[in-house]
C-alpha positions, 0 to 999 in steps of 0.5 A: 445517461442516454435512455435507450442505452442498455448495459452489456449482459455477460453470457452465462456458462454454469461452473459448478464446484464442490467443497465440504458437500456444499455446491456452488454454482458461478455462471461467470467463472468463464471469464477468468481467461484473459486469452479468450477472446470473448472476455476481452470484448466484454471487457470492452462492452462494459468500458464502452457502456462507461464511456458512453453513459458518462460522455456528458461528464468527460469534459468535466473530467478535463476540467478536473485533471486539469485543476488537481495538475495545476496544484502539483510543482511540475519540475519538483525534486526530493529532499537530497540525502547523504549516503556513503560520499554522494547526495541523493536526489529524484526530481521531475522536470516541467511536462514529464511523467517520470522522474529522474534520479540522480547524484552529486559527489560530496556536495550539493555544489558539484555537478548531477550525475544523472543514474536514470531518466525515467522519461527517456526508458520510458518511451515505447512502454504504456506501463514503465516502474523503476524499481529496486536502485541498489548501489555498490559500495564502491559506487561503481554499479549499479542495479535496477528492476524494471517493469513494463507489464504491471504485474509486478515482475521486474528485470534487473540490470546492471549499469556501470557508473563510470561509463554509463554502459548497461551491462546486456545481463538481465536477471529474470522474473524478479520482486526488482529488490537486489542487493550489494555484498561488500567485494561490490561483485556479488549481487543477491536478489530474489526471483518469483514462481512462475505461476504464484508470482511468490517470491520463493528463492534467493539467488547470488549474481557474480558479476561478468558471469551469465545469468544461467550460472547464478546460485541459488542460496535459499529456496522457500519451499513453505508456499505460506511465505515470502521471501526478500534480501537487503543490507543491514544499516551499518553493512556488516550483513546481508539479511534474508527474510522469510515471512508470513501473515503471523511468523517470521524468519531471518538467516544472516551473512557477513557482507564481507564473506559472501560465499560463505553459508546464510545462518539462522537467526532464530529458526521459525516458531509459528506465532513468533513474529520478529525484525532484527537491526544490527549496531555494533556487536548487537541485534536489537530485535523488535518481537511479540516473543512472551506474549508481546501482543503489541510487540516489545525491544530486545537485544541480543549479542551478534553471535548468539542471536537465538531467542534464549539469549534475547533479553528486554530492552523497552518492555510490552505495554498493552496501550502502546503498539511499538511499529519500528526503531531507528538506530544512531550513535548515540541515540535510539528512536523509537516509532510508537502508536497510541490510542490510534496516534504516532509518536515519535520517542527519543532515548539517548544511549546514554539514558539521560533525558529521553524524551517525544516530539510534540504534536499538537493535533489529533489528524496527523502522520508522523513518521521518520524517513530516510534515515541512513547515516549512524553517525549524526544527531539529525533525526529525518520525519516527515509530517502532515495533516489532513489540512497540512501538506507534507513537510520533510523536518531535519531535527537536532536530537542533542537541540531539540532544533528543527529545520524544514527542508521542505514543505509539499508546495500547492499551486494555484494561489488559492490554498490556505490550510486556514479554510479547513477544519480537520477533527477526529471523532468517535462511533460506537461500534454494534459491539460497544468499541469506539472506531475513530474518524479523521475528517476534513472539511472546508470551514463553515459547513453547516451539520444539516444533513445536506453535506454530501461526504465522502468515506474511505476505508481499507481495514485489512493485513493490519496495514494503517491508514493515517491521516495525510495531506492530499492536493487531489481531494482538495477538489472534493473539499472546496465543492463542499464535501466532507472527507473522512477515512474511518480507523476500522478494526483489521488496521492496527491504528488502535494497537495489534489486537485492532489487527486480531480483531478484524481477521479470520473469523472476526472480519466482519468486524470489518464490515460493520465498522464501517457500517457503524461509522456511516451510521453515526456521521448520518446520525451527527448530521455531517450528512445522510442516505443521500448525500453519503458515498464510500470508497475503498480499493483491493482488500478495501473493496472487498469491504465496499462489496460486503457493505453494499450487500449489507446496507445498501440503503445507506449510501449513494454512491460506492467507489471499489477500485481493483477489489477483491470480491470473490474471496472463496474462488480465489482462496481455493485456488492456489496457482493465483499470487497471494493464495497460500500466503493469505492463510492465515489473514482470511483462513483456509477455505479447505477447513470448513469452518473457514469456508462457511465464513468467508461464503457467508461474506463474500460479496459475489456469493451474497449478490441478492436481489435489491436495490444497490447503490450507484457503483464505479468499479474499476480494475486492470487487465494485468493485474496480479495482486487482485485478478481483473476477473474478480470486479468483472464477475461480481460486475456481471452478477449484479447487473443480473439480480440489482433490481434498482436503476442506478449507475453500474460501471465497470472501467477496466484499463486494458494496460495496466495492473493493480496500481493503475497507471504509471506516469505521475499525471496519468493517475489523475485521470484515474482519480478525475473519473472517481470524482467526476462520478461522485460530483456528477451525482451530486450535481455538482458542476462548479 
C-alpha cells in the first residue's frame, strides 16, 4: 500500500433514535440514500482507496482469474433429463458467459431446439438472470423471468415454441417462478410488493389477455410470510405455499380446473411446519406435527387432507433429521441426515428389502437431483467431496447399478484428487457441544502452526453447508492453505435442534462456535494468530462482524461479502425486504428483550476502540436481500474507532446486487480479489 495514501472518512450527520428509553445515535445513517449524491461518491472514494491500496496485486489478480477459468470446460453442458417427450439440456459455449438452454424431441439423436441463448438476451445489460423456464403441457410455450437490475425482481414473458415469437405481454415485478395449469392457457405466478419486495400475491394469467385483466387468486396479507406457486410431481395440482421461518400453509387446485377456487390444505397452526407431495390418491406430508422436532413422513388421502387425518408412515427419531422424499412407482426415497452426514434411503412400496447408498467418507454431499419421471427405477444424485468433483450418478433402484453420466471435469492436467487430504474433526464448544470441521489440504503439510488456513461459515435460517468440490479453492490449496468450513449451530447439519439452538436468542451461540473452532484448529497446530483468516457472506458476515468484535486477536484476515451488520436498524425497519418475514430468525426488536439481544451483538453498535483484523468487504449497490448500506456504515464506523493499521477495504460493485455479478467468469474475479487479498498477506505470489 502507498504510505501517503489516506483512507476516505465519511462525514458524520448524527441521527438519533429511540426504542424502549434506549437512544441510539448513528453518525452514518445518511448513507442509507442510494439517490444522493454524496453516498455515491463516497461509495466510489472507498472503491478508489481499494483500488489504489491494492494496484500492486491486479496483475496477481490477472494471473489468478486466469488459473481458476483454465480449470473450468468452456463449451460444457448438463446431464440431459427427460420430461413429458423432450430431453432437457443447458450447455456453454467456448468464451461465453451465459448458457444456452435447449431441447430434443424423444432422443438425444434429433436435432436442438434452442429455447434461449442467454448470450445474445444478454447483450446491452451489465446484469442478465434467467429465471423461472416453465413449459406447457402441451409443449407449446413457454414462460420465463428475466432480471437485469439484481434486485431480484423479475419480468415474465411468454414465447411461443412453434414459432419462436415472444409474446409483447410482460407480467411485472415478479419472484420469475409461473406455472402451467393443464388447459396450457392458464399461467399463475407470483408478484412482490413494491417496497418490502415480499411476494405477497398470487396472480392468474390467461393467455391472449392483457396483463392489467390478470386476477389475483391469493393475497397474503400476513407481512411474516411468503408466498410461491408450482405443479405438483405427477401434474394433478397446482400448489401455493405460504410460509414463514417457523409455519407453513398449502392451498391446492386441481390443474385440470383452473378457475375453480384454491382449497386449504391444512390451515396454518403457529409452530406447525409441513410440505406435501402428491402420488396417486395420497398426500405424503413431511411435518413436525406431534413434536416431530426433526420432522417425521405422513400420509393422508387426497380428499381429507386436514392434519386429523394424517397418519405416521416413517416415525420421528431424535438422531435423524428427515430433509425430503423423492417419490416413484415403486419405490420411496428418502434424504435423511445423521450426526451431520447425508443419507440417501431406499424403501420399495412393497416393503420388501429397503436399504442406504453407501458412502464411504466423512466430507461429502449427497443429495438427488432432478428427478422428474414417476415411472422409472433410475434414482438421479449427485455426489461429491471436498476432494472429489462433483458427479451426476444414475442408479438402478431394483440393481442396485450406478452409471456416471457425468464427472465435474478440471483442466489443466495437474489435478489429481490423490494430492489432497480431506478430514472431518471435532471442536468443543464453551458450553460442551462438539461443532464438526470439514477440512481440505494438499497432503504433506506439517501441523506446525505455519499453515496459513482459511475458515468459512454461514450458521443461519438452519440453511447447511455440506462439504462440495470447488475448482476455484484449488488455487488456495495448491499455495499451501488449509480450507475448513466449520458445521455451526443456526445450520441444521447436526439435526433441527443444531437450527433452534443457534437463533433468537441463543444466536451467539453462532458466534462462539466459530470462535471455538478457531481456537481449536490453533490449538491442533493446523495454524495460528497469524496465519488463520475467516470468511462468511450476508448472514454469515454478520458472524464475521460479531467475531471481529469478539476476538479480533485471533485472525489476520476476515473476508465479509455483502453482510448484514446492522441488524437492529434494519429489523426496525419494515419497508426493507426480508423484515417482517426475519421475526421469527433474529426476533422482533419492538419486544424489548429481543431489542436488548441483538443490540448486545449487533456488529455496528458494538464497533469499539481496538485493533481489527485486515478486513476485504464487499457489497452491491442494488442489493435487496442485504442493502449496500449496511457494510458501507460499519466500513465508515470502524475507520473512525480501529486503532490498528491493517487493511480495511470496501469494494462495492456499482452494478450488481446480492450474488454479484452474473456471467460465469465474471464472478472469478470477484473470488480472484478475495484471493489475491488473503495471498497477498500472506506473501504468497507463486
Amino acid at each position: 500500500m502507498t504510505k501517503d495514501l489516506q483512507p476516505p472518512i465519511a462525514n458524520t450527520i448524527p441521527h438519533t433514535s429511540e426504542k424502549h428509553g434506549h437512544t441510539r445515535t448513528d453518525n452514518y445513517y445518511w448513507l442509507n440514500d442510494r439517490e444522493n449524491p454524496e453516498v455515491i461518491d463516497y461509495l466510489n472514494k472507498e472503491n478508489d482507496f481499494y483500488n489504489q491500496s491494492t494496484a500492486h496485486t491486479k496483475d496477481f489478480q490477472k494471473e489468478l482469474f486466469e488459473e481458476m477459468k483454465a480449470r473450468i470446460k468452456e463449451d460444457d453442458e448438463s446431464v440431459p433429463y427427460f420430461y413429458n417427450g423432450y430431453f432437457y439440456i443447458t450447455r456453454f459455449e467456448k468464451g461465453k458467459d451465459y448458457p444456452i438452454h435447449s431441447r430434443k424431441k424423444g432422443s438425444l439423436e434429433s436435432n436442438e431446439e434452442i429455447l434461449f441463448d442467454c448470450n445474445e438476451m444478454a447483450k446491452g445489460f451489465s446484469y442478465f438472470q434467467l429465471s423461472g423456464i416453465s413449459i406447457s403441457e402441451d409443449n407449446k410455450w413457454v414462460c420465463f423471468g428475466i432480471d437485469t437490475v439484481s434486485r431480484r425482481q423479475y419480468t415474465i414473458q411468454i414465447k411461443n415454441l412453434e414459432t419462436n415469437e415472444i409474446l409483447p405481454i410482460k407480467l411485472e415485478n415478479t419472484t420469475g417462478g409461473s406455472t402451467w395449469a393443464s388447459d396450457n392457457k392458464t399461467i399463475f405466478y407470483s408478484r412482490k410488493d413494491e417496497t418490502t419486495l415480499r411476494p405477497d400475491r398470487i396472480f392468474k394469467h390467461k393467455l391472449g389477455s392483457d396483463a392489467s385483466n390478470d386476477e389475483v387468486v391469493f393475497y397474503e396479507k400476513d407481512e411474516t410470510f411468503d408466498i410461491s406457486v408450482y405443479k405438483s410431481k405427477s401434474n394433478k395440482y397446482i400448489i401455493i405455499t405460504s410460509n414463514s421461518t417457523l409455519t407453513t400453509e398449502y392451498q391446492t387446485l386441481l390443474s385440470s380446473t383452473p378457475d375453480e377456487k384454491f382449497k386449504v390444505f391444512q390451515k396454518r397452526t403457529r409452530e406447525l411446519e409441513y410440505s406435501i407431495s402428491h402420488y396417486e390418491d395420497s398426500f405424503y406430508i413431511l411435518t413436525n406435527k406431534d413434536d416431530a422436532t426433526n420432522f417425521k413422513l405422513m400420509k393422508t388421502p387426497e380428499d381429507k387432507t386436514s392434519k386429523e387425518n394424517w397418519v405416521d408412515l416413517i416415525a420421528h427419531r431424535k438422531e435423524v433429521l428427515l430433509e425430503g422424499i423423492d417419490i416413484f412407482k415403486d419405490f420411496l426415497v428418502v434424504s435423511e441426515r445423521e450426526n451431520g452426514l447425508n443419507k440417501i434411503r431406499i424403501m420399495p412400496w412393497n416393503g420388501v428389502g429397503e436399504y442406504y447408498l453407501p458412502f464411504d467418507i466423512e466430507t461429502y454431499t449427497a443429495e438427488t437431483t432432478t428427478n422428474i419421471d414417476f415411472n422409472t427405477d433410475i434414482l438421479r444424485y449427485v455426489y461429491q467431496s471436498m476432494a472429489t468433483p462433483s458427479s451426476v450418478i444414475d442408479f438402478n433402484m431394483n440393481t442396485k447399478e450406478k452409471v456416471v453420466l457425468k464427472e465435474q471435469q478440471v483442466l489443466g492436467g495437474t489435478f489429481d484428487k490423490n494430492n489432497y487430504t480431506e478430514e472431518r474433526i471435532w471442536a468443543t464448544a464453551t458450553d460442551g457441544t462438539k461443532v464438526p470441521i470439514s477440512m481440505v489440504y494438499r497432503k504433506g503439510i506439517e501441523l506446525n502452526s505455519e499453515n496459513p488456513f482459511l475458515l468459512y461459515a454461514y450458521g443461519s435460517y438452519g440453511m447447511n453447508i455440506d462439504p462440495y468440490f470447488s475448482t476455484t479453492r484449488l488455487s488456495l490449496l495448491d499455495r499451501g492453505f488449509i480450507y475448513a468450513i466449520a458445521h455451526i449451530r443456526g445450520g441444521e447439519d447436526l439435526g433441527r435442534e443444531w437450527y433452534e439452538n443457534g437463533k433468537l436468542l441463543k444466536k451467539k451461540n453462532t458466534f462462539t462456535d466459530f470462535i471455538d473452532c478457531s481456537k481449536h484448529v490453533i490449538a491442533q497446530k493446523y495454524t495460528s494468530e497469524k496465519h488463520l483468516y475467516a470468511e462468511g457472506g450476508s448472514a454469515g458476515g454478520l458472524l464475521m462482524g460479531a467475531i471481529a468484535n469478539m476476538n479480533p486477536e485471533i485472525y489476520n484476515g476476515i473476508i465479509a461479502q455483502v453482510p448484514f451488520v446492522d441488524i437492529v436498524t434494519t429489523m426496525l425497519d419494515e419497508t426493507i425486504p426480508l423484515t417482517t418475514g426475519e421475526y421469527d430468525e433474529w426476533g422482533n426488536p419492538n419486544v424489548k428483550k429481543y431489542y436488548n439481544y441483538m443490540l448486545s451483538y449487533s456488529p455496528y453498535d458494538n464497533v469499539e476502540k481496538k485493533d481489527y483484523p485486515n478486513m476485504y468487504i464487499s457489497t452491491g449497490l442494488h442489493d435487496s436481500q442485504v442493502q449496500y448500506w449496511e457494510p458501507a456504515k460499519w466500513i465508515a464506523k470502524l475507520r473512525v474507532f480501529k486503532t490498528d493499521k491493517n487493511q480495511l477495504f470496501l469494494d462495492t460493485n456499482m452494478e450488481a446486487g446480492h450474488g454479484g455479478a452474473s456471467g460465469r467468469f465474471e464472478s472469478l474475479k470477484e473470488v480472484a480479489k478475495e484471493f489475491s487479498f488473503l495471498l497477498d498477506l500472506e506473501k504468497i505470489r507463486k
